[in-house]
C-alpha angles and dihedrals in degrees: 000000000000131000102249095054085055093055086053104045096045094042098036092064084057103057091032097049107062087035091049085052096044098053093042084050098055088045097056088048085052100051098042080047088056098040096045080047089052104039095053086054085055091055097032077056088045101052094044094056092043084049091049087048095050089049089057089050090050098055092053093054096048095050089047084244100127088103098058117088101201099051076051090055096050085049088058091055094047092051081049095044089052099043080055088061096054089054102109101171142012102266093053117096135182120204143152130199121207133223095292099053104259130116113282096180130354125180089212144028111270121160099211122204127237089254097049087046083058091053102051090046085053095051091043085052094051103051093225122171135188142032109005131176106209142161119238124174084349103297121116101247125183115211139184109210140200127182111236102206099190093052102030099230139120125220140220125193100185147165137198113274095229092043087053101047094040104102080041077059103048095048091058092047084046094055098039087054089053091050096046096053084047093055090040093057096038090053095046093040083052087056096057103032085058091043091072090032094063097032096098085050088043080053088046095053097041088054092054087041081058090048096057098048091038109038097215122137094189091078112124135183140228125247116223104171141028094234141116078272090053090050086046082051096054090043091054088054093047087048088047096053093048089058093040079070105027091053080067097060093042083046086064093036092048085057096041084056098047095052088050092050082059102047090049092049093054078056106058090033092060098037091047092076086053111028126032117269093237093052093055088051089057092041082056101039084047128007091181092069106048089074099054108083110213137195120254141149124243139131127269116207119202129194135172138176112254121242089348097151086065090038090058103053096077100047127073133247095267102042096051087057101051084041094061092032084060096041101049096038080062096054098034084060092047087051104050089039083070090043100254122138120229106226105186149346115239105190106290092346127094123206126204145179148188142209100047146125082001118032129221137190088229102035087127084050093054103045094058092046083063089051095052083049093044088057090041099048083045086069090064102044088051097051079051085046092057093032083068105036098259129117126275118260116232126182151188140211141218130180136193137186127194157063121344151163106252125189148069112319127182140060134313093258091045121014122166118212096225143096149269145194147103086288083063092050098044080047087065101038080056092058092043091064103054082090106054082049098043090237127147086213138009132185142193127259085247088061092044091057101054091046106030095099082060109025136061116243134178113191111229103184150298116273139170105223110225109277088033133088105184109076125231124209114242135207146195114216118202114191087213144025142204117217095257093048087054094051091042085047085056099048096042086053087057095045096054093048085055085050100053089043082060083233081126095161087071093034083060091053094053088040088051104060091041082071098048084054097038103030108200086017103167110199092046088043091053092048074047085059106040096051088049096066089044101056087057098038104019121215121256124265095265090044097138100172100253121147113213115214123219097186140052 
């Protein structure tokens, strides 16, 4: 909204309002001047025909002629005739109305309505004298009435409601008219009056407008007035002039800046094949921390390409590398889709992680989510594999979640932003073992208990991975499940709670049936097995179930 439009709208209230009052004011006088005028010439009207009425009267009784219908008659047309002579217009009407209710007398032709003829009888009835506001032939009329007792009637001296209220109504429409010029030249005198008022500050903003296209600080205004705007006007050219000299020096800086930026995104661009992105953007934010290693806890995810030293035998040289180029471009972009950062290549291996440098509520969950896509994405590479005469490629994971060392670890000449730990270690065992149980992923009990309300996981055993004593629980998570698999998961549940019960009778039965719905199923064949040779040598006292791994 302009300024203009503001000078008009707070100053304009305050010259339309009192005259608004004022106007509204005279016209109310006006208007209660004219009615009191009207209404006593109702009632001047009123008494003069009563008086005439009561002379008439008079003059029967006097002449002992009350009893004689037809002098009484001739009274009745003299009042009439009377009432005839105090009609001064068209809309004015004298009537009276007798004791049942009909027109005794009327000075002009009116067709009145049964529920006007109610009205009136009401009113007769009543007695009532003075101003009345009735409707007659279906015009608004204002009365003024007076009761007759001699002749039992009851008069009316009217007049029609617009015609009496017609001089109250031009002098609202008058007055509106006059308010309405007024408001018409105010406005149009503010308007003026503001236009040279804000002229100096229009100047102000179309020289900053030319600055901005422009970019030219050298810009000035002129100053109109010696007012608090002209002193607006010469601090807008002091100000002008300040920027005018300090745009050079932003102009240096500003290069300065963008060769640095350059120089910054060469940078990144170069250290992002070889360190995580996120990792460069907190190197940058704060160089201090990056060489202060922390605790956190995350997941560590490791593959590896089964049997790939054999495999390899029988390729050549190039095609082992664009093989594994290939290969590893599809998981690395699994992984980071999910937000995990790839921390090294092992031969033919690729370990992962989680959780750092930025941390997330799911970050088990996501990372096997990337193992169920890394399997998934590995369909696709292998029908490209056969498509072009080379091996198929087959892996196996293993996942981790728990406490690590995470930071950059090395030497000042080569230093590697991971982590390290025993988790890392038992991460590797795990994927180690996907190939003594014949699994595509296995995770830790850590893991299953942070993704078991949304994942799918069948225990396979507890085991304590080579270099550990304690055992760990491990899992095989399916993303999805047939129904057979889901019933066979069940029993098998159940199966492995009786073994490690040592109640291993009932453990054979679960295990058992697992077999009729899953026929050749491995894990449940290899607990057969196991109780079998305990029912017949049973395990020590401190058997806790634990298998003991010699191998990697």
């Amino acid at each position: 909204m302009k300024i203009r439009v503001k000078i008009v709208l707070i100053v304009l209230p305050l010259i339309i309002t009192p005259l608004f009052l004022i106007g509204i004011a005279a016209s109310l006088s006006a208007r209660n001047g004219i009615t009191r005028v009207a209404t006593e010439f109702l009632r001047f009207k009123a008494e003069e025909l009563k008086k005439y009425a009561d002379t008439q009267w008079t003059l029967l009784v006097e002449n002992d002629l009350t009893g004689n219908q037809e002098f009484i008659d001739v009274s009745k047309l003299a009042v009439e005739s009377f009432a005839r002579s105090l009609i001064r217009c068209e809309t004015e009407l004298i009537f009276a109305v007798d004791e049942t209710g009909g027109i005794a007398m009327q000075t002009g032709d009116v067709e009145i309505s049964e529920n006007e003829a109610d009205r009136l009888t009401q009113l007769m009835s009543a007695k009532t004298e003075g101003w009345q506001q009735i409707r007659l032939g279906g015009v608004e009329r204002v009365a003024q009435a007076s009761v007759f007792e001699p002749f039992g009637w009851y008069f009316m001296i009217s007049e029609q409601r617009d015609a009496f209220y017609q001089a109250i109504n031009q002098i609202f429409w008058q007055s509106g008219l006059i308010i309405s010029i007024t408001l018409f030249i105010t406005i149009l005198l503010l308007l003026v009056f503001s236009y040279y008022l804000t002229k100096p500050l229009q100047n102000i903003v179309m020289a900053m407008r030319e600055i901005i296209v422009n970019n030219d600080l050298s810009k000035r205004v002129d100053l109109l007035y010696r007012d608090e705007i002209g002193e607006l006007g010469h601090t807008f050219n002091l100000m002008t002039g300040e920027l005018e000299n300090a745009y050079d020096q932003i102009k240096g800086y500003a290069l300065k800046a963008v060769v640095a930026q350059k120089k910054e995104q060469k940078i990144r661009n170069i250290f992002q094949k070889y360190v995580p992105k996120e990792v460069i953007d907190q190197f940058f934010q704060k160089p201090e921390s990056m060489l202060v290693g922390e605790s956190r806890i995350l997941a560590v995810l490791f593959s590896d390409i089964r049997r790939f030293t054999s495999m390899s035998e029988n390729m050549r040289p190039d095609e082992i590398v664009e093989s594994l180029n290939a290969y590893f471009s599809l998981m690395v972009d699994v992984i980071m889709s999910r937000q995990g950062i790839v921390d090294k290549y092992i031969g033919d291996a690729i370990m992962a992680f989680y959780g750092a440098p930025v941390q997330h509520e799911d970050d088990a969950f996501k990372a096997v989510q990337s193992g169920f896509e890394m399997m998934e994405a590995l369909k696709g590479f292998n029908q490209r594999q056969a498509e072009r005469g080379r091996p198929e490629f087959h892996i196996g994971i293993g996942i981790n979640y728990g406490s690590v060392t995470v930071g950059n670890i090395g030497s000042d000449k080569k230093m590697d932003y991971t982590v390290i730990g025993d988790m890392v270690n038992i991460a590797s065992r795990l994927e180690g073992l996907t190939k003594i149980y014949h699994e595509e992923m296995i995770v830790s009990e850590s893991v299953f208990r942070y993704v078991k309300k949304d994942i799918s996981c069948r225990m396979l055993d507890r085991v304590a991975v080579k270099g550990k004593k304690q055992g760990i629980g491990i899992y095989s998570p399916r993303k999805e499940l047939s129904q057979s698999e889901e019933n066979a998961w069940k029993l098998h549940h159940t199966g492995s709670q009786f073994y490690y019960k040592r109640e291993f009778e009932k453990a054979t039965r679960y295990f058992l049936e697992v077999q009729k719905i899953l026929p050749g199923d491995g894990i449940s064949r290899v607990f057969l097995k196991r109780c079998e040779t305990y029912m017949k040598s049973p395990p020590p006292a401190d058997w806790n179930g634990v298998v003991v791994m010699k191998e990697k």
